[in-house]
C-alpha positions in Angstrom: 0.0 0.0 0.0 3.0 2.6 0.9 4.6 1.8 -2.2 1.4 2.3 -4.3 0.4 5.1 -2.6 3.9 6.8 -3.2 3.8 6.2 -6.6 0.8 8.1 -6.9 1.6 11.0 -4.5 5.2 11.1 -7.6 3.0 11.0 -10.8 0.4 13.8 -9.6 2.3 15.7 -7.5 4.9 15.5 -10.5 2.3 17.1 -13.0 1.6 19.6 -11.0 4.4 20.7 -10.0 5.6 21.0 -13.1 3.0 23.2 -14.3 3.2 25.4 -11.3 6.7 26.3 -11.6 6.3 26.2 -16.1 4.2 29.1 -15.2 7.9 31.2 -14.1 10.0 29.5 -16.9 11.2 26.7 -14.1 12.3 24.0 -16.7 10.4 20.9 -15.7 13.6 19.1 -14.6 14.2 21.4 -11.9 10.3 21.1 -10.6 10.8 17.3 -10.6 14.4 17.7 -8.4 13.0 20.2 -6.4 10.0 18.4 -6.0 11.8 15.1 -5.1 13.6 17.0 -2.4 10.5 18.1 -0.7 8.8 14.5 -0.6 11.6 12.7 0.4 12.8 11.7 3.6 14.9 14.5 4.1 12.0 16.7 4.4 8.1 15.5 4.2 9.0 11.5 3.9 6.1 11.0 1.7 7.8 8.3 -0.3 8.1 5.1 0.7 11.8 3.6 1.8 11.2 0.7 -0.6 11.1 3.1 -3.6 14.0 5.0 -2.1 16.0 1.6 -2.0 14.9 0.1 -5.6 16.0 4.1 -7.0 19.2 2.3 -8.7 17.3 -0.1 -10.5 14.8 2.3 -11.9 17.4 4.5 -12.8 19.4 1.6 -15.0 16.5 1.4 -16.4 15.9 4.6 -17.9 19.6 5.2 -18.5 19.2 2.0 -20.3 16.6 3.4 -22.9 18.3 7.0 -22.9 21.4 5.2 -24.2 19.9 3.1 -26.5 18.4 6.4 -27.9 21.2 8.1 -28.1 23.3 5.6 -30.5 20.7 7.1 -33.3 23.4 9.7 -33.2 25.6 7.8 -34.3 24.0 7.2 -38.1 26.3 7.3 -40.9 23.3 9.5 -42.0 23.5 11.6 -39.2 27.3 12.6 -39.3 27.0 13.7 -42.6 24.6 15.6 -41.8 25.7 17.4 -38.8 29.2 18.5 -40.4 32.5 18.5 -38.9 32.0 21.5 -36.8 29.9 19.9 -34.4 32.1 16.7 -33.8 34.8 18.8 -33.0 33.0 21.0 -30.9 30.8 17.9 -29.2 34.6 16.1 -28.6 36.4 18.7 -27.3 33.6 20.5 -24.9 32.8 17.0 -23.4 36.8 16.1 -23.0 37.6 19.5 -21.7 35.1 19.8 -18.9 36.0 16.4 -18.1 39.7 17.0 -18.3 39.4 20.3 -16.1 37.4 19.3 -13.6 39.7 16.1 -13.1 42.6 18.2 -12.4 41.1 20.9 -10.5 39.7 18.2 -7.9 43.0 16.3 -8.0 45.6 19.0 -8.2 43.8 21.9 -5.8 41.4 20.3 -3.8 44.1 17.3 -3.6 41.0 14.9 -3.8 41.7 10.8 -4.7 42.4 10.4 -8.5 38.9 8.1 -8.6 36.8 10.5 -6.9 38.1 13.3 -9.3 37.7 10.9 -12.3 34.5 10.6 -11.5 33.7 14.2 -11.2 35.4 15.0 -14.0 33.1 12.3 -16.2 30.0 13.4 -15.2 30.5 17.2 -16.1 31.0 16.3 -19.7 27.2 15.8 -20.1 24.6 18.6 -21.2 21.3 18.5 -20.9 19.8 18.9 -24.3 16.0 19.9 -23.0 16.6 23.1 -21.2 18.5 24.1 -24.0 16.1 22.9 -27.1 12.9 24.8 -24.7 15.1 28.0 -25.1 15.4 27.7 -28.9 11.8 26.5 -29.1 10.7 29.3 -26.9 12.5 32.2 -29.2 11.9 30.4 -32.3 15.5 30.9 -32.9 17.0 30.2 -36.4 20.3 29.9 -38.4 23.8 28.8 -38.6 24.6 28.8 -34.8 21.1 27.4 -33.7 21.5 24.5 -35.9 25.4 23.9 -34.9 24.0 24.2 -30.9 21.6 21.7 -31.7 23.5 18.9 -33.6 26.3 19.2 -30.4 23.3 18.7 -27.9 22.1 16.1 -29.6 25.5 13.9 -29.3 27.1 15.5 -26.5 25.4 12.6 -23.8 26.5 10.1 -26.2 30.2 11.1 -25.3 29.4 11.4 -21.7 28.1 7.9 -21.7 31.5 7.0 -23.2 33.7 8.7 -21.3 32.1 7.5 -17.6 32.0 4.1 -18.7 36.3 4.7 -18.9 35.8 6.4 -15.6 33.9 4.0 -14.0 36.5 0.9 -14.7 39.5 3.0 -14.3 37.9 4.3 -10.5 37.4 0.7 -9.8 40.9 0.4 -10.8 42.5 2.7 -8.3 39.7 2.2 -5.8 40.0 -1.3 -5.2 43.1 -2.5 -6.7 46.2 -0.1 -6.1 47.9 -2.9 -4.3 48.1 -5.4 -6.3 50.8 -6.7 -8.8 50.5 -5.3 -12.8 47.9 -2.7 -11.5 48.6 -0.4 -14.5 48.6 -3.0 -16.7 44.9 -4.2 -15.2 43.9 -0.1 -15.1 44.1 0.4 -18.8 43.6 -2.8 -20.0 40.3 -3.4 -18.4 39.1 -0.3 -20.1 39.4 -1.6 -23.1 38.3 -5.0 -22.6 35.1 -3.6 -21.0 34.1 -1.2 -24.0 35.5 -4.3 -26.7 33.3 -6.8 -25.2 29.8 -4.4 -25.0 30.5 -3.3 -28.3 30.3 -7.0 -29.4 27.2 -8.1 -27.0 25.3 -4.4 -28.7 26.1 -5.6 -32.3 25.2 -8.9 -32.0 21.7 -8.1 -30.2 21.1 -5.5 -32.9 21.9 -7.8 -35.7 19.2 -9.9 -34.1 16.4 -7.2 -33.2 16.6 -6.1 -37.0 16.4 -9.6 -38.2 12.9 -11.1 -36.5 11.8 -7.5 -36.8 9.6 -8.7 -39.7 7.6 -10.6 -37.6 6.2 -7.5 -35.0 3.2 -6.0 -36.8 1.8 -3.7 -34.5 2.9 -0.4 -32.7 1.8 -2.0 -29.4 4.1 -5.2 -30.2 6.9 -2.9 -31.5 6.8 -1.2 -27.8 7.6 -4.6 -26.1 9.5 -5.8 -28.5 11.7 -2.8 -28.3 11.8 -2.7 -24.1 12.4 -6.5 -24.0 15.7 -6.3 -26.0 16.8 -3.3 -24.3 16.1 -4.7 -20.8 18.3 -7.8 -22.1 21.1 -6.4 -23.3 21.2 -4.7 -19.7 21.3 -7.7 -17.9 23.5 -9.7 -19.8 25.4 -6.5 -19.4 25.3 -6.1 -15.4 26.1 -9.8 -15.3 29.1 -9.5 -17.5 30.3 -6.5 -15.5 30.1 -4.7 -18.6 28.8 -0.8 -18.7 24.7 -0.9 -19.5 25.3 2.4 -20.9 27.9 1.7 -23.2 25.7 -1.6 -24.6 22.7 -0.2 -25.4 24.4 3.0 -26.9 25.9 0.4 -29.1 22.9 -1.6 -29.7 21.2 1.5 -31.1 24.0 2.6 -33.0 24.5 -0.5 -34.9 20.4 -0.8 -35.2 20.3 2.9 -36.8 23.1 1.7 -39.7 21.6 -1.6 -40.8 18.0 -1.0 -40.6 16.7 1.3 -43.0 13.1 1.4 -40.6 15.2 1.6 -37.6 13.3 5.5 -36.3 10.5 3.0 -35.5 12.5 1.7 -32.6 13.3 5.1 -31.4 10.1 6.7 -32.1 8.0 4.2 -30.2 10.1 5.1 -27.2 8.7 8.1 -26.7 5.5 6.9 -25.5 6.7 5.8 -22.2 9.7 8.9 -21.7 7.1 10.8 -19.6 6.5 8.4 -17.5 10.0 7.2 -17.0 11.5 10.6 -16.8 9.4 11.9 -14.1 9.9 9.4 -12.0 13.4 9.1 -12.4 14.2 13.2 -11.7 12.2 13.0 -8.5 13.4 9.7 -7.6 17.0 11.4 -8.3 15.4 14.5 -5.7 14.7 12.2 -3.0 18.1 10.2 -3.2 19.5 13.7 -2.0 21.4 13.9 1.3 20.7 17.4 3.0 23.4 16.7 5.7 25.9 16.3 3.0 25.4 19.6 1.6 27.5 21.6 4.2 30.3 19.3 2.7 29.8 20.3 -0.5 30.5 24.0 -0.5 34.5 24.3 -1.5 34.0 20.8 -3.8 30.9 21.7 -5.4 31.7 25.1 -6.1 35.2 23.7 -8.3 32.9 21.3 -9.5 30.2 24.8 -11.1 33.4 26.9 -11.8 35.5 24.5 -13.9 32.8 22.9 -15.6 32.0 25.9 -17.1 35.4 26.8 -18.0 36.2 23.6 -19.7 32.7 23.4 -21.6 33.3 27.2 -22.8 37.6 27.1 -23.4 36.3 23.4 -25.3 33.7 24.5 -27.8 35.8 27.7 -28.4 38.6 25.4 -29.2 36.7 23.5 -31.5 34.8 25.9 -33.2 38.1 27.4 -33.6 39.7 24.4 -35.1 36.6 23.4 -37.6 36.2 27.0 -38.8 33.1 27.8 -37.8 31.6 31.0 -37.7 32.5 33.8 -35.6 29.7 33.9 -33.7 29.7 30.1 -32.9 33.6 30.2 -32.1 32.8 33.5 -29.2 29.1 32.3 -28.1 28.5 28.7 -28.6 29.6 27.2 -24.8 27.4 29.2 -23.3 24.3 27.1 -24.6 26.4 24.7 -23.5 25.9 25.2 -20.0 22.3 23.0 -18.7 22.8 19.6 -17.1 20.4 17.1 -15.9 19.3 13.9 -17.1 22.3 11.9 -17.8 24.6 13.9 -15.4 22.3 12.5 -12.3 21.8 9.1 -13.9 25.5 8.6 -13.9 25.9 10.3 -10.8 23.4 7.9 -9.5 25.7 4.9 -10.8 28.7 6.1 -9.0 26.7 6.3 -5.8 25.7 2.7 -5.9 28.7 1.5 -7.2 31.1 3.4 -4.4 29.1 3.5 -1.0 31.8 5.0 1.0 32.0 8.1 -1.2 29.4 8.0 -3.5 26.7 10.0 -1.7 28.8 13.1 -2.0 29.1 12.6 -5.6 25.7 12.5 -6.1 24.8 15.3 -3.4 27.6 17.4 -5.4 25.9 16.8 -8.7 22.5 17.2 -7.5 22.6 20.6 -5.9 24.6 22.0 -8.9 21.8 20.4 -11.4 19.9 23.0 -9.7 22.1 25.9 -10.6 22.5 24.9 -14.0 19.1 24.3 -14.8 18.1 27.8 -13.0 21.2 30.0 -15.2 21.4 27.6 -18.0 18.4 28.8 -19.8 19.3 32.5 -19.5 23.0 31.7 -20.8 21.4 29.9 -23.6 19.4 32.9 -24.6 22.2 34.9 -24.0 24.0 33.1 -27.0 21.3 32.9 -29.2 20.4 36.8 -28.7 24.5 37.7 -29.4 24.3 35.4 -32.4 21.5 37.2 -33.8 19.6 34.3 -34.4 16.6 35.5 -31.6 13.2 36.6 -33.2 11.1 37.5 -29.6 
């Protein structure tokens, strides 16, 4: 009955919370973190310590079917469409945030090499909605609109990627500093790891797009499409292999040798809502209020350098593509949002590493709050010094 109960009190309250705060431009992801925060047991414990406990599994899941989405990126089709410029720029924003937040923990804050690894990984991501409302909102158009789109649209995919080389490496120096050939082990597992789930995602896409003839309806299509995701994740999790990294593979391989293969994605979208609500207050109520006073010098590197290494990034490779001059001066500042896949990873770490993870994800979640609060205004900033802003 609790856990009924609570699941209700999370889908209504969710709805209207995020009208409420729509009505003063709140994007919904904040209302659902926000929300989170206020029914969880921190605060008015209205959700139910089972839910709380299970928050991992549900958030595999929808990490699961945001990766699998994301390998659609990955289209031969889709790279020849998006250009050079936003590859460079997509690479070198991720790698630079995740680079400069990696040294700033390790080298000024003189934090462990995993726990600044693992920082460092999950400020690569972006979180595309806050900054595709903006666009929407101003019905902005043109060169740097398009260009902040197409890096938006594959800049989780290189998150995904580079926290699945985190996440091994961590486990690396967490666990194993002590034993014999541990560098060999730190950068060979790495590989291994991504080899082996790029295998188990071909091979499961090969077979989706082969019995595909056989699903008929939308409905069948749906389950169809779940039930191989859900698969690949727990071969995945019983390989020790990175979920993320196999599904984003899965749909990658899907999108290049199946010619209906938007079906799969497309279908998807009927059950988002649903998933992504619960996930981003689940994510809320996983928050640890007493950890925040810990937070302040930590999270505070973790705001300033993420924004430096996003902006000095896509400057860099706006720079090195030849992009306009507007997208070389502006284009980080859209940049700047992150949500979804930040907390989902964040969420990972805190699971994987119980002695330290809660920080992590306290860290991330409290400055998912700031971003999402400033990242819309920096956003419009861009687009309205671009010239590309028609209020």
């Amino acid at each position: 009955m609790d856990i009924i109960l609570s699941f209700a009190i999370i889908l209504l309250s969710g709805v209207l919370a995020a009208k409420l705060l729509h009505k003063v431009k709140f994007p919904a992801v904040t209302a659902y973190l926000l929300l989170g925060i206020l029914l969880g047991p921190e605060a008015l414990n209205l959700i139910s310590g089972k839910i709380i406990d299970i928050s991992g599994l549900i958030s595999n899941i929808v990490l699961s079917i945001i990766a699998f989405g994301l390998g659609q990126n990955f289209s031969r089709e889709n790279f020849r469409r998006i250009g050079k410029s936003v590859l460079w720029i997509s690479i070198l924003e991720a790698s630079s945030a995740w680079i400069a937040v990696t040294l700033a923990l390790f080298l000024l804050l003189k934090k462990p090499l995993y726990l600044s690894l693992l920082f460092g990984a999950i400020a690569s991501a972006t979180a595309p909605a806050a900054t595709v409302m903006v666009i929407r909102e101003f019905k902005a158009k043109g060169t740097f609109t398009s260009t902040l789109l197409g890096i938006v649209a594959i800049d989780d995919a290189w998150c995904l990627i580079i926290f699945a080389i985190s996440l091994v490496v961590a486990k690396s120096l967490a666990t194993a500093s002590r034993e014999n050939l541990f560098l060999l082990k730190m950068f060979l597992y790495p590989i291994i790891n991504i080899g082996v789930a790029f295998l188990l995602g071909a091979s499961l896409a090969w077979i989706i797009s082969f019995f595909f003839r056989y699903i008929k309806t939308r409905e069948n299509l749906l389950i169809y499409t779940l039930g191989f995701i859900f698969l690949n994740a727990s071969i995945a999790m019983h390989l020790h292999l990175s979920i993320l990294l196999t599904n984003m593979f899965m749909g990658m391989f899907l999108a290049n040798i199946n010619k209906e293969s938007f079906r799969f994605f497309d279908i998807l979208k009927t059950v988002d809502p649903l998933l992504y609500l619960c996930f981003f207050i689940l994510s809320g109520a996983n928050l640890e209020l007493t950890l925040l006073g810990e937070i302040g010098v930590m999270g505070s590197t973790y705001f300033l350098f993420r924004l430096i290494g996003k902006l000095t990034g896509a400057s860099l490779g706006a720079y090195i593509s030849k992009a306009a001059v507007a997208v070389r001066k502006y284009i980080g500042f859209g940049l700047v949002p992150q949500a979804g896949v930040a907390l989902g990873v964040a969420l990972i770490a805190k699971v994987e590493f119980p002695s330290f993870g809660g920080i992590i994800f306290t860290t991330v979640t409290a400055t998912t709050i700031v971003y999402e609060v400033i990242g819309p205004f920096c956003t419009k900033f861009a687009l309205m010094k671009a010239g590309e802003v028609r209020e």
